[in-house]
C-alpha angles and dihedrals in degrees: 000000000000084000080064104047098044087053092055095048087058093051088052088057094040098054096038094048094043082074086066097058111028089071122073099208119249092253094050094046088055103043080055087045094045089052100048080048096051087227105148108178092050090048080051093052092069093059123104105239078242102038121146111222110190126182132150083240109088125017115270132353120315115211143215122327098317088059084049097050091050092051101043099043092044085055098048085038088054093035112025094175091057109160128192134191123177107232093186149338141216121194113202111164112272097350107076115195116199122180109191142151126257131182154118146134114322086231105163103022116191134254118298087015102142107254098241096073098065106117097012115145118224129181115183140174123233148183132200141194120204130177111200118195120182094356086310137124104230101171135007122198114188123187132192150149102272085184102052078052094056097043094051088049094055099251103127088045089068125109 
């Protein structure tokens, strides 16, 4: 009888907390939508006036939207066939994980970017954490694989 019962409280879990995270929210699924779509001024719009973007992939804590709009526009501007695809979410409350996919051809690589990567084609795998508060993106965490990056781009074929 408790196995039973056990077993039926866990179903109860299971199927309550499967809501939370079956549904991307709305934010989140624009701000997919906004990048797939290059739009940076709408990307920058979810963003919280005093939002923290992290990533591995610039030096210190970028802020707010206008944080959001140099980031964003740096990376269309580099790669201007960036292409995004959500592999999975997971809805907790008011901390939002997405794993996707991001890559294209470093096109238009910055200043001081060595000259054998033009042209160069990457594909990575990401995952974000974001924590949304009133409708608003207040921190964004992104991981990735700085050294799959490196090797697709010819860095570590260099003498």
């Amino acid at each position: 009888m408790k196995t039973a019962i056990k077993i039926s409280l866990v179903l109860v879990f299971l199927i309550a907390g499967a809501g939370a995270f079956a549904q991307t929210p709305p934010l989140i699924d624009d701000h997919f939508k906004a990048l797939i779509a290059h739009d940076v001024k709408r990307i920058a719009t979810g963003y919280a006036d005093d939002a923290q973007l992290l990533s591995p992939n610039w030096e210190g804590t970028k802020v707010g939207v206008t944080g959001a709009t140099e980031v964003y526009t740096r990376y269309f501007s580099s790669t201007p066939d960036l292409v995004y695809k959500v592999v999975n979410v997971i809805n907790a409350g008011e901390n939002v994980v997405v794993e996707y996919t991001s890559g294209g051809t470093l096109s238009n690589p910055e200043a001081g970017t060595p000259e054998y990567m033009k042209g160069k084609k990457y594909m990575l795998n990401y995952c974000a954490v974001f924590t949304i508060k009133n409708n608003k993106i207040i921190k964004e965490s992104d991981y990735f694989d700085q050294v799959a990056f490196l090797k697709q781009v010819g860095f570590f074929d260099q003498k």
